[in-house]
C-alpha positions in Angstrom: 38.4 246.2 31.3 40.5 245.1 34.5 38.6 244.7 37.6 39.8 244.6 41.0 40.0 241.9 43.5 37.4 243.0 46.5 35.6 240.7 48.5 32.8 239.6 46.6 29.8 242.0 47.8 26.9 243.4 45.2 28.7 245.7 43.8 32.4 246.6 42.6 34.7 248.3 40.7 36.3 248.3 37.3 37.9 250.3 34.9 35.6 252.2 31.9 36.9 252.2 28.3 38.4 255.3 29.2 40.5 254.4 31.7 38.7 255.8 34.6 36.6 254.1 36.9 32.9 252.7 37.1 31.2 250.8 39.9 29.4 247.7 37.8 26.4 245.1 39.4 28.4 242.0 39.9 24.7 239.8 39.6 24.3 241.4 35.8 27.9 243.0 35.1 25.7 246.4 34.2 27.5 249.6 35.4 25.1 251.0 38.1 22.9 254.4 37.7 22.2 256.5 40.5 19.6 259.4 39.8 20.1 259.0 36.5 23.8 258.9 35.7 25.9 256.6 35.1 28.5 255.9 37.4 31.2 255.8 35.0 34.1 258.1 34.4 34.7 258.3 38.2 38.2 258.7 40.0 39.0 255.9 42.2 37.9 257.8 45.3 34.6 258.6 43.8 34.1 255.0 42.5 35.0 254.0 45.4 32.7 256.1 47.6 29.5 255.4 45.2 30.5 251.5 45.9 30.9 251.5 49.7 27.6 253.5 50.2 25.6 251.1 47.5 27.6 248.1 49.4 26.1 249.5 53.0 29.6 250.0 53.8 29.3 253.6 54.5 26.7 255.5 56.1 24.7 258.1 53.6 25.3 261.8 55.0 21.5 263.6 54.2 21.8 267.6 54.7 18.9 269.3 54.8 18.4 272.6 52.9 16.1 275.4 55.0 14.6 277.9 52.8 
């Protein structure tokens, strides 16, 4: 797998066996799981995305649902 060259922060991104893209825990080199699913088999703009918020680099967007 082929990881990218980003500042070092907690977590980053690298390509899955698949050639798509995961966002891996750079302390353990364990891809991450968010509500129970792997982030694995991402685009680049998703892996990306998923990294930046886990990273605190991009605010989390909460909607509200009213029923």
């Amino acid at each position: 797998m082929r990881e990218l060259n980003l500042p070092k922060k907690p977590f980053g991104l690298r390509r899955d066996t698949q050639g798509d893209w995961e966002v891996f825990d750079r302390n353990t080199g364990r891809s991450v799981v968010c509500d129970g699913r792997l982030m694995s088999g991402l685009s680049l703009d998703e892996a990306d995305m998923v990294m930046d918020v886990l990273n605190g680099d991009h605010p989390v967007v909460h909607i509200a649902t009213l029923h």
